[in-house]
RODO-2510 file (C-alpha; in nm, 4 decimals, decimal comma):
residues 304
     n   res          X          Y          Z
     1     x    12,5758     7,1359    12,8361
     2     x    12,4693     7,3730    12,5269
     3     x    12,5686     7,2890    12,2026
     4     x    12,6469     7,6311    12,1104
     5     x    12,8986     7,8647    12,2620
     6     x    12,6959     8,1508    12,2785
     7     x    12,8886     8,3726    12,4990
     8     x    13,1757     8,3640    12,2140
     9     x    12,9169     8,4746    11,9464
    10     x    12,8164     8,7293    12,1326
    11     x    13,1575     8,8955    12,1764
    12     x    13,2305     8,8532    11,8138
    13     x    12,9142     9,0291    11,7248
    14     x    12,9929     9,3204    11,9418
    15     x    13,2992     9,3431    11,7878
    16     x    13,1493     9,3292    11,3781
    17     x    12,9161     9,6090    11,5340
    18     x    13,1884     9,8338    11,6468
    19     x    13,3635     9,7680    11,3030
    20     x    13,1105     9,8649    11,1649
    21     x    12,9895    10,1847    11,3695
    22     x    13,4197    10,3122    11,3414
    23     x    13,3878    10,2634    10,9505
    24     x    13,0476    10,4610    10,9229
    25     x    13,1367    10,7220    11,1978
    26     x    12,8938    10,6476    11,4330
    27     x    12,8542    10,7203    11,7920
    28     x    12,9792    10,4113    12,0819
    29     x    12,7984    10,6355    12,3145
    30     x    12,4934    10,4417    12,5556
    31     x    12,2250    10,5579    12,4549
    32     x    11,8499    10,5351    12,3062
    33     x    11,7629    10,3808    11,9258
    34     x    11,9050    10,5786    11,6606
    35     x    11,6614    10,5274    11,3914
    36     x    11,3656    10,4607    11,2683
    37     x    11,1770    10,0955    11,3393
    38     x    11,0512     9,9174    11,0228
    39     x    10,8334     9,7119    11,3076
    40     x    10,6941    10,0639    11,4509
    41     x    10,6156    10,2058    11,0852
    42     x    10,4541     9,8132    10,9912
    43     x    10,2038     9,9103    11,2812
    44     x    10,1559    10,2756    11,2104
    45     x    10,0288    10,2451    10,8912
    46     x     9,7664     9,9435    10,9996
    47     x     9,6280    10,1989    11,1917
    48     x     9,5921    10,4555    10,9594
    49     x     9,4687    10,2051    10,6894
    50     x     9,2232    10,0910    10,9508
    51     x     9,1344    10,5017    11,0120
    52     x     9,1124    10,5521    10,6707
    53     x     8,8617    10,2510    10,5999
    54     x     8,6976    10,1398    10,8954
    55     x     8,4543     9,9336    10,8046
    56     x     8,6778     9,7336    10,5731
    57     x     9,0198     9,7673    10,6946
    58     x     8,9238     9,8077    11,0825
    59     x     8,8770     9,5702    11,3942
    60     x     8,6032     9,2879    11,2497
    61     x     8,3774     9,4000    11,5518
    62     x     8,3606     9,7611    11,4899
    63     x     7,9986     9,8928    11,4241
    64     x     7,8870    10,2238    11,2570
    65     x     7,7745    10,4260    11,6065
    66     x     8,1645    10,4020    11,7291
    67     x     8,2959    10,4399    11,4192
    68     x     8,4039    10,7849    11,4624
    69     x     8,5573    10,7063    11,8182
    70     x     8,7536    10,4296    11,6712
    71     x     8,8895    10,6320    11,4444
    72     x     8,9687    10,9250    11,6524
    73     x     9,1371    10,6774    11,9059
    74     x     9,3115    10,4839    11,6367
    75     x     9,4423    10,7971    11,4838
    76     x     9,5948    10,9867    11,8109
    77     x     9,7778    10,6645    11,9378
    78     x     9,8905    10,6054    11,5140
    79     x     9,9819    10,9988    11,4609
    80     x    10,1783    10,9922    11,8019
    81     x    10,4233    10,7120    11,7255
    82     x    10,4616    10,8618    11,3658
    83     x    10,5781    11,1488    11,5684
    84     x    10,8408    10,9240    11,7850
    85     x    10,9607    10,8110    11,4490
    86     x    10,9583    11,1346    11,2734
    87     x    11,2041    11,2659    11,5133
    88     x    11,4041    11,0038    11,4946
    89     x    11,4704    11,0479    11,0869
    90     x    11,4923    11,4065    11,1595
    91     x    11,7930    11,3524    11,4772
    92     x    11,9875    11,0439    11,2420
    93     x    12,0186    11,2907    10,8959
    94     x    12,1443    11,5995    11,1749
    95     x    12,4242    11,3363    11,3145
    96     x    12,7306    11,4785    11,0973
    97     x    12,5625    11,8162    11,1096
    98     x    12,4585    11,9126    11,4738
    99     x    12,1409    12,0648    11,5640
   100     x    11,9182    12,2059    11,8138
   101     x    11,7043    11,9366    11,9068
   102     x    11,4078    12,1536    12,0245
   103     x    11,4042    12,2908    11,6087
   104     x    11,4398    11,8508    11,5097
   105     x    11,1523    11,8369    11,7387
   106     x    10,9380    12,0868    11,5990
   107     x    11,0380    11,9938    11,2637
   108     x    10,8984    11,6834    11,3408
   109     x    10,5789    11,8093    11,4931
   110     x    10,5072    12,0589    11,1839
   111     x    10,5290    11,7282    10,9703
   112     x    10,3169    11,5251    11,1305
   113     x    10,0525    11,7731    11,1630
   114     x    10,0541    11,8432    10,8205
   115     x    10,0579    11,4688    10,7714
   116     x     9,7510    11,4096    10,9725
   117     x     9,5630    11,7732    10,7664
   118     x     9,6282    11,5267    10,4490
   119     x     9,4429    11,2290    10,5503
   120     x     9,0905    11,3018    10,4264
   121     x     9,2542    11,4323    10,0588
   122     x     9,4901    11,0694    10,0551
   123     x     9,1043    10,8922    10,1430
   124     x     8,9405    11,0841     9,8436
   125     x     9,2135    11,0145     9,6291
   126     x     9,2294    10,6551     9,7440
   127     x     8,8267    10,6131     9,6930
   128     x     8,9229    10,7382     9,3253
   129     x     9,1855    10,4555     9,3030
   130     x     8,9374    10,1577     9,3949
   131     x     8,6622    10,3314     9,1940
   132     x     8,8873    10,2848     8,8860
   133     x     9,0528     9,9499     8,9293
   134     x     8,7095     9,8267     8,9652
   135     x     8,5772     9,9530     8,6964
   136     x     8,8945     9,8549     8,4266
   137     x     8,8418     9,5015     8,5593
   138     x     8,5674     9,2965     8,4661
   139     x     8,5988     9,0402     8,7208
   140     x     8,5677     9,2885     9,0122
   141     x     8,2230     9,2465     9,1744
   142     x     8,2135     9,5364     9,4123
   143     x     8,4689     9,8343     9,5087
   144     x     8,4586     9,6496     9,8367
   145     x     8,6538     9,3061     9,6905
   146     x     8,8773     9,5652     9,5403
   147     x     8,9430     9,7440     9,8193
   148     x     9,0310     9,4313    10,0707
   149     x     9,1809     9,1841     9,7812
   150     x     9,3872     9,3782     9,5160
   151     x     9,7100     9,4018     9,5892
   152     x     9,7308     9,7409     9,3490
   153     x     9,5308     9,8950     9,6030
   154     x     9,6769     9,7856     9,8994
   155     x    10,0031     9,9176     9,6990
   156     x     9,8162    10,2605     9,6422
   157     x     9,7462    10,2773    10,0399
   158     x    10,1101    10,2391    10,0972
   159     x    10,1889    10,4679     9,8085
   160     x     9,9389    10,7126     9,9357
   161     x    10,0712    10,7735    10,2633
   162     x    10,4162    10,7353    10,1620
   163     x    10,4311    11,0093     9,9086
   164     x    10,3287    11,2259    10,1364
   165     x    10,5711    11,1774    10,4062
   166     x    10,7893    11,2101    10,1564
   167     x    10,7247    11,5651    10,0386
   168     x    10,7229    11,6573    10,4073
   169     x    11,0749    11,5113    10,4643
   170     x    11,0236    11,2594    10,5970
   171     x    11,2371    11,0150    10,3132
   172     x    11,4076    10,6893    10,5188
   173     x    11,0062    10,6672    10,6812
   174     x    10,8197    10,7061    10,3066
   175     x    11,0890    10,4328    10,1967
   176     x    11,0063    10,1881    10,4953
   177     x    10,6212    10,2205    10,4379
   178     x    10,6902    10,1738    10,0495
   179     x    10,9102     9,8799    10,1111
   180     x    10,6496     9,7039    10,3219
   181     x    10,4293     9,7396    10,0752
   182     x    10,6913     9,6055     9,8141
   183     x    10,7190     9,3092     9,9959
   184     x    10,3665     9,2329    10,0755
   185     x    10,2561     9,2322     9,6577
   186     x    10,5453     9,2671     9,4601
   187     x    10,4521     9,6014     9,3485
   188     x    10,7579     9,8492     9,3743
   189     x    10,6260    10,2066     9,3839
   190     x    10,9198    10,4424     9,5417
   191     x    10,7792    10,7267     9,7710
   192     x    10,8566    10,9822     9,4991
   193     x    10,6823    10,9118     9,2116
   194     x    10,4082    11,1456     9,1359
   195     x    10,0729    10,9218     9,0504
   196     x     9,7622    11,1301     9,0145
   197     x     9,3977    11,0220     9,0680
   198     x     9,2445    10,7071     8,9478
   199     x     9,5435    10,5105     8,8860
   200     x     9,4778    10,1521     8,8303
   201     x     9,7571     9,8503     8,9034
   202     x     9,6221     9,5547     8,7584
   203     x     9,7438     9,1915     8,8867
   204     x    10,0900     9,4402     8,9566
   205     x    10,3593     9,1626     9,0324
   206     x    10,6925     9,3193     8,8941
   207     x    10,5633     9,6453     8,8281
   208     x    10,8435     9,9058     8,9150
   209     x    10,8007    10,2747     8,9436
   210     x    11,1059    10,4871     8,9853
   211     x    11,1505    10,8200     9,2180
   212     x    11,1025    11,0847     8,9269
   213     x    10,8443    10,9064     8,7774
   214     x    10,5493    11,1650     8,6784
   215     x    10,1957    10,9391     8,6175
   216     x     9,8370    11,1605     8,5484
   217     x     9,5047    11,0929     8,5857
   218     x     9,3368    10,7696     8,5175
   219     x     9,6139    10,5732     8,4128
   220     x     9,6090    10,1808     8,4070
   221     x     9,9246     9,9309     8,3704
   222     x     9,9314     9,5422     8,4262
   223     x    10,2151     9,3388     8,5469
   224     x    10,5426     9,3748     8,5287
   225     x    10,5680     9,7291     8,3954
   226     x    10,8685     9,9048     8,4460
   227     x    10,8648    10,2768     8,4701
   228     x    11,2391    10,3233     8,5208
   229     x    11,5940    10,5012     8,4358
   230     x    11,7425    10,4453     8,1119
   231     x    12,0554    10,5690     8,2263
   232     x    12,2537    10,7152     8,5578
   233     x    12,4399    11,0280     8,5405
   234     x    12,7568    11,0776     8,7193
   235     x    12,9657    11,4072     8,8534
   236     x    13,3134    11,4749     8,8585
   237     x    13,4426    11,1836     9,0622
   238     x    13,2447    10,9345     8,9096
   239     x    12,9370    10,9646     9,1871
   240     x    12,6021    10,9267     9,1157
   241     x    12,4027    11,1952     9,0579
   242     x    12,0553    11,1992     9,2770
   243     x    11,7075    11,3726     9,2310
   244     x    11,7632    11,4255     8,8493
   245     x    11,4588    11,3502     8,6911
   246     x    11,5376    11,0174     8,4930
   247     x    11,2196    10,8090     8,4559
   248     x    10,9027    10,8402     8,2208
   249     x    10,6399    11,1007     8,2160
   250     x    10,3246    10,9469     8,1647
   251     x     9,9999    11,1571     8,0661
   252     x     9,5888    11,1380     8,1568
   253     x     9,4432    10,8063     8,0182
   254     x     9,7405    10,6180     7,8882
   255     x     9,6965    10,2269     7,8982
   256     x    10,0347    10,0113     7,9511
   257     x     9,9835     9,6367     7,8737
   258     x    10,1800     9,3319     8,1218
   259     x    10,6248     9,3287     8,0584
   260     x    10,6187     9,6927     7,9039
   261     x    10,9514     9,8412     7,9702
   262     x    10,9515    10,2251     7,9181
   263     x    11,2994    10,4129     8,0388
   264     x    11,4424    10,7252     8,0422
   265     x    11,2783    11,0884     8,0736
   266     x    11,0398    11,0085     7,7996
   267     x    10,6936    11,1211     7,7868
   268     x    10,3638    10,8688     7,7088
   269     x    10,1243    11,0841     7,5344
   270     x     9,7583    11,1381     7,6562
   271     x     9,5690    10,8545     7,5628
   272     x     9,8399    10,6216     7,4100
   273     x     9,8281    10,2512     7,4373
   274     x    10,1501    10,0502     7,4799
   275     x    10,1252     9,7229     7,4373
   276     x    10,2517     9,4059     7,5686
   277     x    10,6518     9,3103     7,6100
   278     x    10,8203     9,6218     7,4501
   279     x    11,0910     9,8372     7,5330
   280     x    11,0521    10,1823     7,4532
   281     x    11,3307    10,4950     7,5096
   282     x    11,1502    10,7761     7,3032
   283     x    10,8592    10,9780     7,3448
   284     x    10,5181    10,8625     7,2380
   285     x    10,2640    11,0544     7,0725
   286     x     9,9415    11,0914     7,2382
   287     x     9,6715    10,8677     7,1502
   288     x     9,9447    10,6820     6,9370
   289     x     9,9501    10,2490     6,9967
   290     x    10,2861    10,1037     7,0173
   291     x    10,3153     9,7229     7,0008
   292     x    10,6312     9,5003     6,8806
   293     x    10,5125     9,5353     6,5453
   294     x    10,4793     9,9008     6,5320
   295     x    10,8238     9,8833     6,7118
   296     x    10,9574     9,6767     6,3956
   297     x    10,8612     9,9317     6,1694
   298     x    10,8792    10,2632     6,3285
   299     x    11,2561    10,3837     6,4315
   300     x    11,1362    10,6158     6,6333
   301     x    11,0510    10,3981     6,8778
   302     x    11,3456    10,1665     6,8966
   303     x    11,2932     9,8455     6,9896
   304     x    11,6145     9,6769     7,2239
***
């Protein structure tokens, strides 16, 4: 005899679902998945890490003369369940707002493509990544350690990819690769921040980086940065607003030291140093170095 009435449970779970699906408007109809798969995406971009770095983020047994098949193979089978997926964020956002589903389809199918054209720029831009965190960290013995152990970088490979699903419309899929990521180190970078080359993440648990977040070349933060809103705007009826750029512009070659906290639309000027533990809502000069003692004596920069 089973201890558990399972036949019960499973009626009462139907019925939370269909709660549910009434009180969101969503169809009863049989029928395939809906969304997205976090699982599917989780796969996806193993493959195009392992595409994108063979010899370090490929199959152990892969040698240099099938390198190129490997990655060819790897990439078709990755590229054609991004597609499955891509058409599935494209047919859930047209559910209150009907489509043709030949255009979602070839929606999806312009994305991807362009997705796939990006790959070598997201490896050069990657390569630039590794080549700075290992040369801002002393203890880093080759760009190969930094590559397969940093967890900035595996972060930035996530980030990478992510971004650029993102500016190809692909949002609910850039989130899901972002989040994975998130989990994995810590490290919570959303899909829409702009980060430009060479951007190191050192240690990186806690670091936050918000949607509108602009970061430029060769920038470096420790742990437990947060790039984020100071504030969140509302309309008429008291809803947020979204896409309004809200978090901190931060210039070429600006250094920001473990439990900064910078909010707002404020701008770090090129070549500033902030330094460890403050909390900063105005703009910084460039080249200017902010620490809790400039903080006590410089209004400008108001310490919380």
């Amino acid at each position: 005899m089973s201890l558990f009435d399972v036949n019960d449970i499973v009626l009462a779970l139907h019925q939370a679902r269909d709660e549910w699906r009434d009180s969101q408007r969503r169809s009863r109809e049989p029928g395939s998945r809906e969304f997205p798969s976090r699982d599917a995406l989780a796969g996806i971009v193993e493959s195009l890490k392992g595409a994108l770095f063979p010899m370090r983020l490929g199959p152990p047994d892969l040698r240099h003369e099938s390198e190129d098949f490997y990655v060819g193979h790897t990439l078709h089978s990755a590229l054609q369940s991004l597609l499955v997926q891509s058409r599935l964020e494209l047919r859930y956002n047209a559910r209150h707002n009907p489509r043709d589903a030949e255009a979602i389809d070839a929606e999806g199918d312009a994305a991807v493509r362009a997705f796939a054209a990006a790959l070598p720029g997201i490896r050069r831009l990657l390569d630039g990544d590794v080549l700075a965190a290992f040369q801002g960290d002393p203890a880093a013995r080759s760009v190969d350690e930094v590559l397969l152990c940093y967890p900035g970088i595996l972060a930035m490979v996530h980030h990478r990819l992510a971004h650029q699903l993102y500016g190809l419309g692909l949002p609910l899929l850039a989130r899901i690769v972002a989040e994975i990521a998130h989990g994995q180190t810590g490290i919570d970078i959303h899909p829409g921040a702009k980060i430009d080359a060479g951007f190191f993440i050192d240690h990186g648990t806690g670091v936050v980086i918000g949607e509108t977040a602009v970061i430029g070349k060769r920038v470096r933060i420790y742990q437990a940065v947060t790039l984020g809103a100071k504030r969140f705007p509302t309309d008429g009826e008291g809803k947020l607003q979204k896409g309004l750029p809200r978090h901190p512009v931060v210039e070429d070659d600006v250094v920001i030291y473990a439990g900064a906290t910078i909010l707002g639309r404020v701008t770090l000027g090129k070549g500033a140093t902030i330094g460890g533990n403050v909390w900063i809502t105005d703009d910084v000069p460039p080249g200017a170095s902010v620490t809790q003692a400039s903080l006590q004596n410089a209004p400008q920069h108001r310490a919380a």
